[in-house]
PyMOL Python script that loads the backbone (N, CA, C, O; Angstrom):
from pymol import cmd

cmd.read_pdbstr("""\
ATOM      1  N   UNK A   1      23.946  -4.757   3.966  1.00  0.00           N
ATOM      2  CA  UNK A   1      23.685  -3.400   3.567  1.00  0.00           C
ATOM      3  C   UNK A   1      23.340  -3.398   2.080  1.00  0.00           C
ATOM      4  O   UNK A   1      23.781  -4.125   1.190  1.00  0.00           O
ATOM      5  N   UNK A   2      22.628  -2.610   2.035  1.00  0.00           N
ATOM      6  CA  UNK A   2      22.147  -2.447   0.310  1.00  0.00           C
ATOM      7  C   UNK A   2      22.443  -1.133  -0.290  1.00  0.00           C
ATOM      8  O   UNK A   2      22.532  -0.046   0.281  1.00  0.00           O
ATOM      9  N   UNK A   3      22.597  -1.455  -1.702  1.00  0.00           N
ATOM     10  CA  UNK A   3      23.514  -0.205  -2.196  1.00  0.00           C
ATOM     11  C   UNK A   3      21.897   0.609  -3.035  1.00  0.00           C
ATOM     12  O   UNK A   3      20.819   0.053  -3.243  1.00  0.00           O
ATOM     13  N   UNK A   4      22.337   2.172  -3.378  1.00  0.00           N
ATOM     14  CA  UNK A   4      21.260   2.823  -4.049  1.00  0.00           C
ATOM     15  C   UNK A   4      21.219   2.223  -4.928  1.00  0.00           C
ATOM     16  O   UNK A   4      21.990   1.432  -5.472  1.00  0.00           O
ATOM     17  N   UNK A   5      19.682   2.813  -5.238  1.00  0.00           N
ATOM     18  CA  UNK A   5      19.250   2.527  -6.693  1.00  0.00           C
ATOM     19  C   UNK A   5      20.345   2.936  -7.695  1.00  0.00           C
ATOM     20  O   UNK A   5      21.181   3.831  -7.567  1.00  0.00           O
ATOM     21  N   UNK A   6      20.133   1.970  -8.859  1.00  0.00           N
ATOM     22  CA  UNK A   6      20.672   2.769  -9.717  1.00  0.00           C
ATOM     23  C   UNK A   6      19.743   3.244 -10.767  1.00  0.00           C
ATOM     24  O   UNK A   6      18.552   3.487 -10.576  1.00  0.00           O
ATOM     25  N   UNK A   7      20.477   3.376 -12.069  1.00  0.00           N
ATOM     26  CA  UNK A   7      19.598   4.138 -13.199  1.00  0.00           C
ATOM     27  C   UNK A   7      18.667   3.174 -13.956  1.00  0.00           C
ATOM     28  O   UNK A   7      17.698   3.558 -14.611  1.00  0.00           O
ATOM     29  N   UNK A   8      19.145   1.532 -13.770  1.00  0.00           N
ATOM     30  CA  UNK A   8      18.033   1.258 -14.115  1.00  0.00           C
ATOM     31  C   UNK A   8      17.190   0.565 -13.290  1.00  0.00           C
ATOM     32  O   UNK A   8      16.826  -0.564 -13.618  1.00  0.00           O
ATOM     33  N   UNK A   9      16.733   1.194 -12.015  1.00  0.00           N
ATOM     34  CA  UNK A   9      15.900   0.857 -11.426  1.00  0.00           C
ATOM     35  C   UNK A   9      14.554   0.857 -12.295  1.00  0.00           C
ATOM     36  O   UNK A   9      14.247   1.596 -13.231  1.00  0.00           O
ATOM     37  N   UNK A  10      13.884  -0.138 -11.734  1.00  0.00           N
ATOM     38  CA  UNK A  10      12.310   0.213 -12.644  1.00  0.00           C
ATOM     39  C   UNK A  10      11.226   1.208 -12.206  1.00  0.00           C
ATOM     40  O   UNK A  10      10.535   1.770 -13.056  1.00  0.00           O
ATOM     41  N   UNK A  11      11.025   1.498 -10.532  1.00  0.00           N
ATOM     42  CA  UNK A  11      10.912   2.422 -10.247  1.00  0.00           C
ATOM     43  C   UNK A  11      10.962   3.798 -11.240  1.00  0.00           C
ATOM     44  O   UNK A  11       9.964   4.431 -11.584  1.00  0.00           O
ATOM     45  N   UNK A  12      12.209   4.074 -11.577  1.00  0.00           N
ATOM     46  CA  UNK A  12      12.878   5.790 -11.603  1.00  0.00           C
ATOM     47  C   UNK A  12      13.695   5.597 -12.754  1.00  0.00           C
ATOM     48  O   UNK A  12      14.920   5.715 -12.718  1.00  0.00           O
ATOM     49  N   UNK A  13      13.096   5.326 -13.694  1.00  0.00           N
ATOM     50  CA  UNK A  13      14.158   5.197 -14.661  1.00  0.00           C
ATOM     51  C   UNK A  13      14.451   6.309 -15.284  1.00  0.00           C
ATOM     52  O   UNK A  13      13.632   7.121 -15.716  1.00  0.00           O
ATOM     53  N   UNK A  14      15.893   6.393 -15.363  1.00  0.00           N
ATOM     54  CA  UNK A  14      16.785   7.209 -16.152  1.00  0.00           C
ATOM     55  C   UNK A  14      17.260   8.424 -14.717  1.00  0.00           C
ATOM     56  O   UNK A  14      18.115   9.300 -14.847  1.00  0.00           O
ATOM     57  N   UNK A  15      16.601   8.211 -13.660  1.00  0.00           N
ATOM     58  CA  UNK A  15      16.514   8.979 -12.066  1.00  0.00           C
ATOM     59  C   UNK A  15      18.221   8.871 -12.033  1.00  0.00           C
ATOM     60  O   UNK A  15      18.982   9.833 -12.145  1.00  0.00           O
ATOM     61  N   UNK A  16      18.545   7.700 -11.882  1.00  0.00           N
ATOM     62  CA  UNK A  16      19.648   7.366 -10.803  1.00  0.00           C
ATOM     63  C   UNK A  16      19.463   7.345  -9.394  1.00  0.00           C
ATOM     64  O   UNK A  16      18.342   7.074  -8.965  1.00  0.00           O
ATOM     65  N   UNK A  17      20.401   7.591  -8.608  1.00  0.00           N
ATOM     66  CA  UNK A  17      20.447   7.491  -6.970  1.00  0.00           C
ATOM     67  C   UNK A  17      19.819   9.044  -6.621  1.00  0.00           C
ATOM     68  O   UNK A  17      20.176   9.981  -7.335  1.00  0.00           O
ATOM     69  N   UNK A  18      18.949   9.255  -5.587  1.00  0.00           N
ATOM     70  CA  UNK A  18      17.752  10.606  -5.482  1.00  0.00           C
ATOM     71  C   UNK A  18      18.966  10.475  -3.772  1.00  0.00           C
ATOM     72  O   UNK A  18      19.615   9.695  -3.075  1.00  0.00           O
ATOM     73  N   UNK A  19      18.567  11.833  -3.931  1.00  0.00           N
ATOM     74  CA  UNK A  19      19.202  12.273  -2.369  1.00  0.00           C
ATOM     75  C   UNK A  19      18.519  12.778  -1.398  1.00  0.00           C
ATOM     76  O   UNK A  19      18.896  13.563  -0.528  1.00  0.00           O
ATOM     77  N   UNK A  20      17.107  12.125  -1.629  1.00  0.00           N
ATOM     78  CA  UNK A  20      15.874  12.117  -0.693  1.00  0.00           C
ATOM     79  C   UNK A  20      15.753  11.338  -0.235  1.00  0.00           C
ATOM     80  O   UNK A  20      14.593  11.235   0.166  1.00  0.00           O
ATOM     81  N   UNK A  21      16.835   9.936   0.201  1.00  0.00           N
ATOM     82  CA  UNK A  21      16.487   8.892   0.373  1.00  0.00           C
ATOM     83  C   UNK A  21      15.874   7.706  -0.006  1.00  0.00           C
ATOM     84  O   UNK A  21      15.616   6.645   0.562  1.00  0.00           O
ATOM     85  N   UNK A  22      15.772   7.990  -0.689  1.00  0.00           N
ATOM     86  CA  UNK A  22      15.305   6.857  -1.682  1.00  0.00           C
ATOM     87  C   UNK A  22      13.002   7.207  -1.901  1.00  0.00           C
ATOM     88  O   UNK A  22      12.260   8.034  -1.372  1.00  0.00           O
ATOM     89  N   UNK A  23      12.750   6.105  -2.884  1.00  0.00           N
ATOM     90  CA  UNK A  23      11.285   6.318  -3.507  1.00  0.00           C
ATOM     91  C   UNK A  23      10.392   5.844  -2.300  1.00  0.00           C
ATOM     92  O   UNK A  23      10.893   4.900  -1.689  1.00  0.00           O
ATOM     93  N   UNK A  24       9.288   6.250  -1.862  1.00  0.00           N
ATOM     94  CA  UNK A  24       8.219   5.567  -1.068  1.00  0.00           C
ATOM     95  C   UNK A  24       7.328   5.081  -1.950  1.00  0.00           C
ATOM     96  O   UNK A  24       6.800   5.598  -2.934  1.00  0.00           O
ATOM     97  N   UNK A  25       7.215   3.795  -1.360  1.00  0.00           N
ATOM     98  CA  UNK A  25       6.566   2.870  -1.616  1.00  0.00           C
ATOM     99  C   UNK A  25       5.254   2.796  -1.675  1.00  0.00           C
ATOM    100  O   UNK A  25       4.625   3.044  -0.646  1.00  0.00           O
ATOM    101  N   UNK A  26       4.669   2.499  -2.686  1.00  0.00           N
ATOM    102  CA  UNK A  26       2.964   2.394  -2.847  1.00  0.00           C
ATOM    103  C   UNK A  26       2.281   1.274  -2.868  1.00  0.00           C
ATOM    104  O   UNK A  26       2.637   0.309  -3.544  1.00  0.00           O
ATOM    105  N   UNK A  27       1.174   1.288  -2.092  1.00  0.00           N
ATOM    106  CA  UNK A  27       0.499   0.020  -2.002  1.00  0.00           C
ATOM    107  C   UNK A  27      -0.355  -0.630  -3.544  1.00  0.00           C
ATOM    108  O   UNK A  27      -0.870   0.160  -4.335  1.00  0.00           O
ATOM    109  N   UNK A  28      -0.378  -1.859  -3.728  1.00  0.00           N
ATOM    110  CA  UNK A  28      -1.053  -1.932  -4.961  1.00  0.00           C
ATOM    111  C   UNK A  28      -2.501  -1.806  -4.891  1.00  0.00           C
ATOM    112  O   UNK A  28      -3.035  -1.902  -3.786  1.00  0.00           O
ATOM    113  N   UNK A  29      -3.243  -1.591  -5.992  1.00  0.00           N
ATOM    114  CA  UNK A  29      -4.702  -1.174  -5.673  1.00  0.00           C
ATOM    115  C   UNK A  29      -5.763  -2.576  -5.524  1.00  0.00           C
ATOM    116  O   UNK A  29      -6.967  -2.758  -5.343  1.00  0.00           O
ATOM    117  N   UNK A  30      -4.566  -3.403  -5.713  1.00  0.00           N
ATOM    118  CA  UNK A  30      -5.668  -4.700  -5.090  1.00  0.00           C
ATOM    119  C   UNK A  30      -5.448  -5.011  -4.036  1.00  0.00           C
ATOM    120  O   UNK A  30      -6.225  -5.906  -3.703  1.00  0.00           O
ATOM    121  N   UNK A  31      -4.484  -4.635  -2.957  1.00  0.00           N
ATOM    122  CA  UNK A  31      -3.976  -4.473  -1.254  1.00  0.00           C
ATOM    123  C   UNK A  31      -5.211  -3.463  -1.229  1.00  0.00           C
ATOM    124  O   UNK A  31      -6.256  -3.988  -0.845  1.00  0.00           O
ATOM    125  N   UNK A  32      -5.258  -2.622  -1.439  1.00  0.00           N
ATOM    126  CA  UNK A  32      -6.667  -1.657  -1.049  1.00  0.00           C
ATOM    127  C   UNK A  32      -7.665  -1.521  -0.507  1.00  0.00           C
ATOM    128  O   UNK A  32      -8.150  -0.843   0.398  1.00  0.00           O
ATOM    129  N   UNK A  33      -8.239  -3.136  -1.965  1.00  0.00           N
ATOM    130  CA  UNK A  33      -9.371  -3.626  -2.253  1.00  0.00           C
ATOM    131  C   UNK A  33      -9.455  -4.600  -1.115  1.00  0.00           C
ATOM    132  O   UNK A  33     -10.417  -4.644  -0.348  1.00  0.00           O
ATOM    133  N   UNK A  34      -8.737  -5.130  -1.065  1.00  0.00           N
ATOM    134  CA  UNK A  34      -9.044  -5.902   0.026  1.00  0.00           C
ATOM    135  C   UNK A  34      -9.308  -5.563   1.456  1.00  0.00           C
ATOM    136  O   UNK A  34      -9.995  -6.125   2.309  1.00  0.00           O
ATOM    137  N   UNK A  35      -8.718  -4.699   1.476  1.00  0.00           N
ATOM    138  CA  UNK A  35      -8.551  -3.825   3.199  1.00  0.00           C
ATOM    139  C   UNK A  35      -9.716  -3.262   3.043  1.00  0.00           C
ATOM    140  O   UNK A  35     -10.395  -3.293   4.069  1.00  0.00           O
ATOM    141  N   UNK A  36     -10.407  -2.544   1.757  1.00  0.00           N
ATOM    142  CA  UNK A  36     -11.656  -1.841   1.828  1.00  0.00           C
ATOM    143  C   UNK A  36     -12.496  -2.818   2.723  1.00  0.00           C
ATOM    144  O   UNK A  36     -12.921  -2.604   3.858  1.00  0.00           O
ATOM    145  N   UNK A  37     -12.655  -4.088   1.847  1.00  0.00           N
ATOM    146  CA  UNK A  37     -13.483  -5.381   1.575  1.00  0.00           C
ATOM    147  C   UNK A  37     -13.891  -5.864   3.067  1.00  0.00           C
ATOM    148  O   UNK A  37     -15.001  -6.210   3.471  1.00  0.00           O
ATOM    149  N   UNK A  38     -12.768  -5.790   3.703  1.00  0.00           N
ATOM    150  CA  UNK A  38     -12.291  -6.249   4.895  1.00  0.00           C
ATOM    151  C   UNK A  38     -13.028  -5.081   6.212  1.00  0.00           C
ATOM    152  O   UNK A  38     -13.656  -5.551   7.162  1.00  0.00           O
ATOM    153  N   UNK A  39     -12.909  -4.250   6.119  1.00  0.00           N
ATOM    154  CA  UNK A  39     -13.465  -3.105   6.751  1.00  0.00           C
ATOM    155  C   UNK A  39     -15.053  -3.142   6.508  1.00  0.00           C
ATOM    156  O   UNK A  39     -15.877  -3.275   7.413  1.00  0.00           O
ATOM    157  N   UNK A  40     -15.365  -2.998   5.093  1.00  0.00           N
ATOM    158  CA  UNK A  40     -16.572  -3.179   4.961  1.00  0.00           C
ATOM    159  C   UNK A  40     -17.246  -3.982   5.876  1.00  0.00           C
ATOM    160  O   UNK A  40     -18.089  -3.515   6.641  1.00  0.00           O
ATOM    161  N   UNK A  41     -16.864  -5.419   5.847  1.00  0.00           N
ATOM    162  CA  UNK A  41     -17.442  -6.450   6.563  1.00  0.00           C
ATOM    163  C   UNK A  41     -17.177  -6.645   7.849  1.00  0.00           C
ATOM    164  O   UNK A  41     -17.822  -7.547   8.384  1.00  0.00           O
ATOM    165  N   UNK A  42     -16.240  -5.928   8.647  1.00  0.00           N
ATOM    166  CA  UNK A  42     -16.310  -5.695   9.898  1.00  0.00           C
ATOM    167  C   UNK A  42     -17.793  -4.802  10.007  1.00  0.00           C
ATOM    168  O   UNK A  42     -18.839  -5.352  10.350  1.00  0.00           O
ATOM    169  N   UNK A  43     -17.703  -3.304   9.651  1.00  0.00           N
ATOM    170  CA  UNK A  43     -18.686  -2.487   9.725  1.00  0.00           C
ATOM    171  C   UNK A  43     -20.115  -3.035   9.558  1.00  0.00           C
ATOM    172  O   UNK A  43     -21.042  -2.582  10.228  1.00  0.00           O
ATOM    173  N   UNK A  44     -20.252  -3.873   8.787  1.00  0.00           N
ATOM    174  CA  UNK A  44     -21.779  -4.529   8.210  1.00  0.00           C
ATOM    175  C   UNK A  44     -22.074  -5.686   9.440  1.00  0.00           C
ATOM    176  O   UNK A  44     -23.219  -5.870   9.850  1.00  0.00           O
ATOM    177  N   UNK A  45     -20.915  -6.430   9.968  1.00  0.00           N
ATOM    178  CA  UNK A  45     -21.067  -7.056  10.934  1.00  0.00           C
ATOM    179  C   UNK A  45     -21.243  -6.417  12.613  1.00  0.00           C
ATOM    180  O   UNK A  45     -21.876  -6.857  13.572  1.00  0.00           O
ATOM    181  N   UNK A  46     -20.700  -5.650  12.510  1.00  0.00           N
ATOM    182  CA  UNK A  46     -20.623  -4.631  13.805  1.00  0.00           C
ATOM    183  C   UNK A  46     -22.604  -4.290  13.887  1.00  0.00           C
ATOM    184  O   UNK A  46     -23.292  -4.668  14.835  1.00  0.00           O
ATOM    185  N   UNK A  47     -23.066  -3.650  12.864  1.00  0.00           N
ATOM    186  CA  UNK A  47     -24.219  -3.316  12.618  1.00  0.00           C
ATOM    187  C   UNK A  47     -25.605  -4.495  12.776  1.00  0.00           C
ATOM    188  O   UNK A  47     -26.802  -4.406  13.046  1.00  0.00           O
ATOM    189  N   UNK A  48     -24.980  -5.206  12.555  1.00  0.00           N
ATOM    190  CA  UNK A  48     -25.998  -6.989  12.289  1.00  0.00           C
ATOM    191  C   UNK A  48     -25.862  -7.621  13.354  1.00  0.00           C
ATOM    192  O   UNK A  48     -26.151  -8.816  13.419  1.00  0.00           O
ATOM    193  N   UNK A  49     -25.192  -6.629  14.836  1.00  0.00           N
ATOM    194  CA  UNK A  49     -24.387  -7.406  15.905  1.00  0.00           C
ATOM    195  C   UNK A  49     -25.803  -6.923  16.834  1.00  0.00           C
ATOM    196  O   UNK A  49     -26.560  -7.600  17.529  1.00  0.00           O
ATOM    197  N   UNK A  50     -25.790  -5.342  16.487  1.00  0.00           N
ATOM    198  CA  UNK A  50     -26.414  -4.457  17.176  1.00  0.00           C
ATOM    199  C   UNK A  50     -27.781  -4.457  17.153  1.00  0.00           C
ATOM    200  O   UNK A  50     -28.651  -4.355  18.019  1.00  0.00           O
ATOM    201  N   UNK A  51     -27.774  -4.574  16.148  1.00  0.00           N
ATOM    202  CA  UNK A  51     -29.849  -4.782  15.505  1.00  0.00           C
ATOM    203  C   UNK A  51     -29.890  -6.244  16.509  1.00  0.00           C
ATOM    204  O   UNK A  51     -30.642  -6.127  17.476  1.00  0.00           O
ATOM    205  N   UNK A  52     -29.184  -7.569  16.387  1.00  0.00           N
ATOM    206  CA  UNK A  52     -29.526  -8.576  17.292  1.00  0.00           C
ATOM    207  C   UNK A  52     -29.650  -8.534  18.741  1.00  0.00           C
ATOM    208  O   UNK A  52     -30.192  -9.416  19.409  1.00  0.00           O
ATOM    209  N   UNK A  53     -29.029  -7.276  19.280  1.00  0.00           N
ATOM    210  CA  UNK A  53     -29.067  -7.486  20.678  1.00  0.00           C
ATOM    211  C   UNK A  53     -30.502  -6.300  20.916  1.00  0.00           C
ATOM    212  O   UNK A  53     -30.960  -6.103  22.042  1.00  0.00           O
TER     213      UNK A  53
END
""", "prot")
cmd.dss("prot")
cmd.show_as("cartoon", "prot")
cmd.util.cbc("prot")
cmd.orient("prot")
């Protein structure tokens, strides 16, 4: 079991323990980039699939 945050979380500093359950979590913007990246090149391939047939 894990105990709340405390105050010096890096998150929430100077916060303490929130009685919302705690902070949601954010993806970093280079997780993003990649998923964009990744999608992109499905889509461009999906398209380059279609023109061949």
């Amino acid at each position: 079991m894990t105990s709340p945050p405390s105050s010096d979380h890096p998150a929430r500093p100077g916060k303490g323990s929130s009685s919302s359950g705690g902070a949601t979590q954010v993806p970093e913007p280079g997780i993003l980039g990649l998923m964009g990246l990744g999608l992109a090149g499905l889509a461009f391939a999906s398209t380059r699939r279609r023109r061949r047939s």
